[in-house]
N, C-alpha and C positions, 0 to 999 in steps of 0.2 A: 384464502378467498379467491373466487372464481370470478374475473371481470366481463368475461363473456357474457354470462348468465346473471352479473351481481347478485351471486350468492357468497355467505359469509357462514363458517362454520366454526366452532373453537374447539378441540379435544386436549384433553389430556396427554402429557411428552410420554410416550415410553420410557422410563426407571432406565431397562435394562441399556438404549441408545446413550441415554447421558452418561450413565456407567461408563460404557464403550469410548467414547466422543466427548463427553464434557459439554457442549456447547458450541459456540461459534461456527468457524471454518470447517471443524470436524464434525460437526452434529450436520452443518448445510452439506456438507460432502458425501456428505452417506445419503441425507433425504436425495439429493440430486440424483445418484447414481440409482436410487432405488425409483425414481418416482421419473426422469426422462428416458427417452428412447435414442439410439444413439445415432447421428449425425445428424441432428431437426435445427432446423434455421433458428441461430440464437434470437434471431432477431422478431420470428414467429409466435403466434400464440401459445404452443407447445412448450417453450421454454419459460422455466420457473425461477423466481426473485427468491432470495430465502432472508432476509432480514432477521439477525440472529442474538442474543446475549449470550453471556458466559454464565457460569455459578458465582463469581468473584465480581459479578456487574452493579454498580451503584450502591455498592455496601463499601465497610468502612475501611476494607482494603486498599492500600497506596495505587493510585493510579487504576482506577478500577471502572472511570468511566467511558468504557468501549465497548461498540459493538460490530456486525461483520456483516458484510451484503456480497453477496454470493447469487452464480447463476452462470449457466454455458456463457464463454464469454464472448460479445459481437466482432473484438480481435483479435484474438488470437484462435478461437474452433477449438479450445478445452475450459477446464474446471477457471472460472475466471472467480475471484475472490478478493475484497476488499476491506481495509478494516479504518474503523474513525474513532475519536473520542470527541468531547464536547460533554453534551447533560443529554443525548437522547436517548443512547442506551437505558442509562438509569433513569429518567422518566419511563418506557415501557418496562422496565423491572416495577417498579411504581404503581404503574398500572396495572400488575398481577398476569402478565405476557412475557415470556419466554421468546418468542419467537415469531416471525410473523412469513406465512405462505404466499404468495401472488403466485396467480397462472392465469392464461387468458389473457382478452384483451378487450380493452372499453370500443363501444361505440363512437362515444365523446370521449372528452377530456375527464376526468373523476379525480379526486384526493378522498385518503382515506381515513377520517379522524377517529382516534381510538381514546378511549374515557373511561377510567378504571375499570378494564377488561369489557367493556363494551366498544361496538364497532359499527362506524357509519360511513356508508358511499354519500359522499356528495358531489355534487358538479363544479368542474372549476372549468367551464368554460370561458371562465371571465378572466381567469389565474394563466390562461396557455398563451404564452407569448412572454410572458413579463420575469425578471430576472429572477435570481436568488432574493434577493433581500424586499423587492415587493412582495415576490408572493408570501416569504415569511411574513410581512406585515399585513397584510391582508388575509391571511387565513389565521394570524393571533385577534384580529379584530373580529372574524367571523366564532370565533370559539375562544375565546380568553386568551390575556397574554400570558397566562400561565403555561401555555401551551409551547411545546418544542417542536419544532417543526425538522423535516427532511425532505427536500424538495429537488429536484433539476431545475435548470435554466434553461437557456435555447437550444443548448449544446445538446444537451438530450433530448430533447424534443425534435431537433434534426438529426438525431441518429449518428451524431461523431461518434466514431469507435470505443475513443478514449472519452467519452462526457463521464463525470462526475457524478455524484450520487451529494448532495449537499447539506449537512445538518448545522444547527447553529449559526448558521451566515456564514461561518468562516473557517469552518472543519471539512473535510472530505475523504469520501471513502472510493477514491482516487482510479484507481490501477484496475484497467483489464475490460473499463468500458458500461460498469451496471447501468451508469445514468441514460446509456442509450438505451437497454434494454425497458428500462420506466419507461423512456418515450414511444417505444415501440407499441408497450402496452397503454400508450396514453394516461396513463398514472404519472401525475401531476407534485402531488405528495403525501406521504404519512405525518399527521400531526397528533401531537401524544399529550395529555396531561394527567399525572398519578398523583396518586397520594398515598397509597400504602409503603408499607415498608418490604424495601426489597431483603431483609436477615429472616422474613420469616419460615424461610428451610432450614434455617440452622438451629441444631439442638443444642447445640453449648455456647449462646450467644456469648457469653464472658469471655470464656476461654478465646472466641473468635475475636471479641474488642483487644484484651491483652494479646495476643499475638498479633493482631493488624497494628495495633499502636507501634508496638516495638519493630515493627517490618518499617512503618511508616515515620520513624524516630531514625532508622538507616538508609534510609532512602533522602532523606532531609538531610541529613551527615555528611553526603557522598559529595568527595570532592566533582564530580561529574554534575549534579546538581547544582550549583553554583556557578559553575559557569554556564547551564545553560541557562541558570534563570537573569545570568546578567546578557549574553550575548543570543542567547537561542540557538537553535540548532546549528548555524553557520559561524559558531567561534571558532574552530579552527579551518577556516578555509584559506589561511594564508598558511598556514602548516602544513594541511594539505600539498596545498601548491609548491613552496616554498621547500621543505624540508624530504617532502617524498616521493613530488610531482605526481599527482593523485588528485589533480584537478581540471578532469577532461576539458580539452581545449582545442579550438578549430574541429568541431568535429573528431574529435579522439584522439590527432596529427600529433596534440604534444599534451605533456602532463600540467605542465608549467604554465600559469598565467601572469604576465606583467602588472595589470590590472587588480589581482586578487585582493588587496586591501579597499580599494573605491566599493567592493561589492561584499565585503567581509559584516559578519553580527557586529565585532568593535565598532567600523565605521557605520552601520543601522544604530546603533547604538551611541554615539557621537552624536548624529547629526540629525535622524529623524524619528528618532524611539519616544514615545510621548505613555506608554503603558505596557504591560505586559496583561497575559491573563492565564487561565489552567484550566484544563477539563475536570473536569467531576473528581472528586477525591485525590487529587494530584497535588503533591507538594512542592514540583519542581517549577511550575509556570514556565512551559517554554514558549508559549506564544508571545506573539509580538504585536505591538500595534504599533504605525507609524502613520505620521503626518505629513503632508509637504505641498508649499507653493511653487509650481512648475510653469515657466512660462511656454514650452511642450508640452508637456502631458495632464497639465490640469491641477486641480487643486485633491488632495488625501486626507481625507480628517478622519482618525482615531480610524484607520481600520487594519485589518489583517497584514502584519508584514512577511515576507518572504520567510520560507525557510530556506537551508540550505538546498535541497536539491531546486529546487527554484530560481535561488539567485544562481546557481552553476548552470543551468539548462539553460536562462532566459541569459546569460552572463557569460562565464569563461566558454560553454559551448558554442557561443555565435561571435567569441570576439568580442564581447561588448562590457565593456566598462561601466556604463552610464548607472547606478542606484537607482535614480526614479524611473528612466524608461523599465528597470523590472520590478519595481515596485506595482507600474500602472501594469503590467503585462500580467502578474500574481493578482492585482484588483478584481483585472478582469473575467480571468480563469476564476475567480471565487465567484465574482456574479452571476459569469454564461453555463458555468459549471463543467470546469475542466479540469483534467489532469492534469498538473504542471509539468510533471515527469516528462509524457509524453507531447505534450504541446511544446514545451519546449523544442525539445530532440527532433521533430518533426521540423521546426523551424531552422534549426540550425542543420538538417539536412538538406530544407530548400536551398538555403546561402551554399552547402560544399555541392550543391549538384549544380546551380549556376556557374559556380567557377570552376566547375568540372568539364564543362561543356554538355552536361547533359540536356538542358533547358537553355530559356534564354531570355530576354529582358521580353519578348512579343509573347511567348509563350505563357509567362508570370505574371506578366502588366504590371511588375513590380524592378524597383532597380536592388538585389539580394547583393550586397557586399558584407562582408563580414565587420561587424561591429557597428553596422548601420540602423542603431539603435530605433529609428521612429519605423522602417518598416517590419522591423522583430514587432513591434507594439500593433501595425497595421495587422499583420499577419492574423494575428488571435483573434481578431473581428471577423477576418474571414473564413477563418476556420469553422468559429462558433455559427455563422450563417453559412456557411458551405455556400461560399462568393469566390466563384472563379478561383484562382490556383488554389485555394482555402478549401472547394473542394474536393479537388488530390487529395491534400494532406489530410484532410476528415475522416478518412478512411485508414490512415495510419501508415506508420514507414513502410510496410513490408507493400501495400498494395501501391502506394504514391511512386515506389519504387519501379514494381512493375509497370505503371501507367507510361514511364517513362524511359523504357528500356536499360534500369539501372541499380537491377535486382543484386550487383554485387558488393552495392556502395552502402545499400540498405543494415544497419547494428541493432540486430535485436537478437532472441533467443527465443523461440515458440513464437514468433510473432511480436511479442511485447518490447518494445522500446528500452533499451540501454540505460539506466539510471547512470548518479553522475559518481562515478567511482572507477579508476583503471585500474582493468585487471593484471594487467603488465607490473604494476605497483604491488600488488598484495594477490599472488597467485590461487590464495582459496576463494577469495574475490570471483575467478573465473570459474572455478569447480561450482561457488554456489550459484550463480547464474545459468551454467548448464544444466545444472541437475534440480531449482526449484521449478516449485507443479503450474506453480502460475507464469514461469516465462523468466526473462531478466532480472531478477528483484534481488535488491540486495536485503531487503526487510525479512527475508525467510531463513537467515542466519548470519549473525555479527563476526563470521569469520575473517574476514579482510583485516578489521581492527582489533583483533587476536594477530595476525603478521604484522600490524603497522605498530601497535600500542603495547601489545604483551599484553594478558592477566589471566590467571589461573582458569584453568577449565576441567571440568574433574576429568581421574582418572587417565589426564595427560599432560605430565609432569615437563613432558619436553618442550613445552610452552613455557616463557617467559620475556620477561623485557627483553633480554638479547638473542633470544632463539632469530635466525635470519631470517627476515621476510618472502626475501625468492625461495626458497626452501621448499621442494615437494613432497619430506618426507613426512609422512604421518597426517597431511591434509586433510584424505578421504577420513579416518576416523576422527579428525574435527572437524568436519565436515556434517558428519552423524548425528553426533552428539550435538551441537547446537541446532544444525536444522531439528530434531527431534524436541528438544527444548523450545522451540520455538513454534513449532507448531502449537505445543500443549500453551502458550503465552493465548495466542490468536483464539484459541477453542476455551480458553477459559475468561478471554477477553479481559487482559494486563496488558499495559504501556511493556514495551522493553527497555525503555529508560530507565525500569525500577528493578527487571528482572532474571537480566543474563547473572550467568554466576558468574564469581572471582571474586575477587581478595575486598573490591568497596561494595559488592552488591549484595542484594538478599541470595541465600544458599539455596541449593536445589534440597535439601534436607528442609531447610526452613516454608519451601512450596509445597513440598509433601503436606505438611504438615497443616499447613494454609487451605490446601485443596482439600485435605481431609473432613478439616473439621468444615469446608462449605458445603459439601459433596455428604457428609456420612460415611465417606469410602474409609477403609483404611489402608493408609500407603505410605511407600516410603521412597526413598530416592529411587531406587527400581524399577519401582513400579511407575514413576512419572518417566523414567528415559521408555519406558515400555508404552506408554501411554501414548508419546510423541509420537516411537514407531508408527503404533495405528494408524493415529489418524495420517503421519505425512505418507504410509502406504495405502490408505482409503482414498486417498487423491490422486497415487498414482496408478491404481486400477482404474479409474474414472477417464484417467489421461491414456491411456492405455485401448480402452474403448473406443474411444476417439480415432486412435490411427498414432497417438505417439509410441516413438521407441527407439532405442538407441541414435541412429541416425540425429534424432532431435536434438539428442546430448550434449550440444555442440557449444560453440562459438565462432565470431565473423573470422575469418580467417586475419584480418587484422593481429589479433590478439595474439596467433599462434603462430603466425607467420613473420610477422612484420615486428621489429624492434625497436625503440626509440631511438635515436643517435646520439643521444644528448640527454643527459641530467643523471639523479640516481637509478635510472632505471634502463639505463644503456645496453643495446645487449639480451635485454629483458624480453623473452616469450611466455605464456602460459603454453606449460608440455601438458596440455589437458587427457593426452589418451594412455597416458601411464598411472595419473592421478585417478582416471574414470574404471580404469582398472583395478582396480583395487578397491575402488566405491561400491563397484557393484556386486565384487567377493563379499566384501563386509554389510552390504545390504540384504542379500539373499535373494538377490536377483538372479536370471539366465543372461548369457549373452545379449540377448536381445533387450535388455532393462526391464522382462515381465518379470515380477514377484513370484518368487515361486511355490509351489504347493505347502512345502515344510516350512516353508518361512511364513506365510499367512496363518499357516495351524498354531507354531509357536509364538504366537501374536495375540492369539486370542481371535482371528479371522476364517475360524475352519469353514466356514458355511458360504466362505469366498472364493474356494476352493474349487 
């Protein structure tokens, strides 16, 4: 759909791209690179939303209700990508949609309601200003509450780097900034209501109920399941801290936090867990919901509680102990529609640059000490209004950094903000942060917790519970091999809670299999490490265009310079240019991190060539 002109058009996917691509991140990746022009202001009419499903979306596959928003990103100036569950995806599966286009840019304000494969521009000029959870309410009242909504908050609407993309009230498709690009375009939101059945590509439905069943019979199994459906994502964050010092603290300064139990899933789960709940086909329920009377920060009835990188961002990153002030800090980021990742990390860079001397209390109009819970919670207000020092940070670590002459102190990768994981602790850790296409993210491959945890990963046997965590031999080709698995996760749109291999999860043999019979392809383990390839090299041709390459490859010098002095990780550097070496032999890259001719052809990419 075109907002400029509100025109609306619907065709038919290309066979052969999904073959290629699968869906999601991989399908947006390729439309991106084929259909923008390279250096156009993300934030311009020129750049395109790509709103995406999988084959594997709201059918009866375990964890299968995801989908991916995509688009040049406003923070980082490459492929910025995003992914959520909840029920929207599989509502537009529902509604006989695959995919959904935006280019251009409204006049006004618009949202875009879609009804079994029909599509209508309406005005929400009445809707622009008002949070997450109004406007969901009022645009289920304007078109039924059967309807699923995806919407921004203010944050997007004022063009925060890192705004949110928001579906369900309390899901998001986080990382990399799309909710600004909506606001840009003044798209408001997409609200979806289906009713058909999303199996109907599939020729052997049976066959696909028996093999989902039994995928989704070990996924319910897995001792990993159980605990997160009693603690959520943040059960081991005293183990983290505790056992491996793996839980960024003061700004990165130490691994260790004192505090880690006050801000731990057990203690959400103690003291103010009142429900859980699951995205679409999910049998793990990691969501939280929590309640609390706060004579600070207010009262919380039944809503979204923290996850882990949340409670560490708003929590061990800034010093801060306090549960509820990050309860109400994760509240808020779900209403104004923020990334926690980065909203956090941006705050807890304002508190190390004030005590760094970089700023100063006249400068911030704020008193930033560390652990000074009520102005961490102030902070997010001003962010999300881009209110004085809030609008430095709105613009994200790398430029906030700049603004204030303190481009050195700034932790990100491509731009994107440091999730909460130290590399120092689990060395592949560092490899995948340099080398994923979207920036920092640890989400583009579970290699860290292959060094910290151990468990099988094919065709590298030298992995195991005791294999040593500093250890950089054989990294780059586990490194590979999941980041490639895990792209195909994102493009076929699966939770990764259900789907890394090892010894409790579903098997890369048993995904063949899965994908096959969704898809009609026929495939086998091969043919999905071959799959990943693609698409994680279709992303980085994209980045590639842009202006990235080697140089980018990096990390803060923190990492690879600077040691702990204290705990299990004393001592401890990421040697990232001997691990990068070898990455890019085994990638089939040049020197310079381009993809090379022979490697694209034997990919099935010749025409990229």
């Amino acid at each position: 759909m075109n907002l400029s002109d509100r025109t609306i058009d619907t065709e038919q996917l290309d066979e052969d791209l999904i073959e290629t691509y699968l869906g999601g991140t991989g399908l947006a990746a390729r439309i991106l690179y084929d259909e923008l022009e390279p250096g156009i202001d993300p934030l311009g009419p020129e750049n395109k939303l790509v709103f995406a499903t999988g084959p594997i979306t709201g059918t009866r596959a375990p964890t299968s209700g995801r989908h991916s928003v995509s688009a040049l990103s406003p923070l980082t100036g490459i492929l910025g990508e995003a992914t959520s569950g909840g029920d929207w995806g599989t509502a537009l599966r529902r509604a006989g949609v695959d995919l959904v286009i935006v280019e251009g840019e409204a006049d006004e304000p618009v949202y875009v309601h879609v009804e079994d494969g029909e599509f209508e521009l309406r005005d929400a000029s009445g809707l622009w200003g008002l949070d997450v959870p109004e406007t969901t309410d009022r645009i289920q009242k304007d078109v039924g509450d059967d309807a699923v909504v995806s919407t921004i908050g203010r944050a997007g609407e004022n063009q925060v780097r890192f705004a949110a993309v928001m579906n369900d009230v309390k899901r998001a498709a986080g990382r990399t900034g799309m909710g600004a690009v909506m606001g840009a375009k003044k798209l408001k939101a997409i609200s979806v209501i289906g009713t058909g059945d999303p199996h109907h590509h599939i020729d052997d439905v049976e066959g696909y109920k028996e093999l989902t069943l039994e995928l989704t019979q070990t996924v319910t199994q897995t001792p990993s399941t159980k605990t997160r459906r009693d603690h959520g994502t943040a059960a081991a964050i005293e183990e983290e801290s505790e056992v491996f010092d793996n839980l960024p603290t003061k700004y990165f300064e130490k691994g260790e936090f004192d505090g880690a139990w006050d801000i731990s899933g057990p203690r959400m789960s103690e003291d103010y867990l009142t429900n859980v709940y699951a995205c679409g086909q999910c049998p793990i329920a990691c969501g939280r919901v929590v309640s609390m009377e706060s004579e600070r920060f207010g009262t919380l009835s039944d809503q979204g509680g923290p996850e882990y990188e949340t409670l560490a961002s708003f929590g061990s990153l800034s010093m801060n102990d306090d549960f509820e002030s990050i309860a109400r800090a994760n509240e808020l980021c779900n209403r104004y529609g923020l990334d926690t990742i980065s909203a956090g990390h941006v705050v807890a860079f304002a508190i190390a640059a004030q005590d760094r001397g970089l700023v100063d209390e006249d400068e911030t109009e704020m008193d930033l000490d560390w652990g000074n819970e009520e102005e961490i919670v102030e902070l997010v207000h001003r962010i999300a209004d881009r209110d004085g020092f809030g609008d430095v940070l709105a613009d994200g670590v790398v430029r906030a950094a700049a603004a204030i002459d303190g481009e050195e102190h700034a932790l990100h990768v491509k731009g994107l903000e440091l999730p909460m994981h130290e590399p120092r602790a689990q060395k592949t850790m560092g490899l995948t942060y340099a080398t994923s296409n979207r920036g920092a993210c640890h989400m583009r491959a579970f290699t860290g917790y292959v060094d910290i945890y151990g468990y099988d990963v094919p065709d590298l046997e030298i992995y195991s519970d005791d294999y040593p965590r500093h250890a950089t031999e054989g990294k780059a080709e586990l490194e590979i091999v999941l980041q490639n698995l895990f792209n195909v996760y994102d493009s076929m749109c699966g939770c990764k809670f259900s789907y890394p291999p090892g010894t409790e999860e579903i098997s890369v043999a048993q995904l063949a299999d899965l994908l096959g019979l969704a898809t009609g392809l026929e495939l086998d383990r091969d043919d999905v490490l071959e799959l990943g390839d693609r698409i994680f090299t279709m992303k980085r041709l994209f980045n590639v265009r842009e202006g990235i390459s080697r140089e980018d490859d990096t990390l803060p010098s923190m990492f690879t310079e600077r040691a702990h002095e204290e705990g299990s990780n004393a001592g401890e550097v990421v040697e990232l240019a001997e691990m990068l070496e070898e990455y890019y032999e085994r990638r089939g890259w040049d020197e310079q991190g381009r993809p090379t001719d022979e490697h694209l052809a034997g990919i099935g990419l010749a025409e990229l060539v």
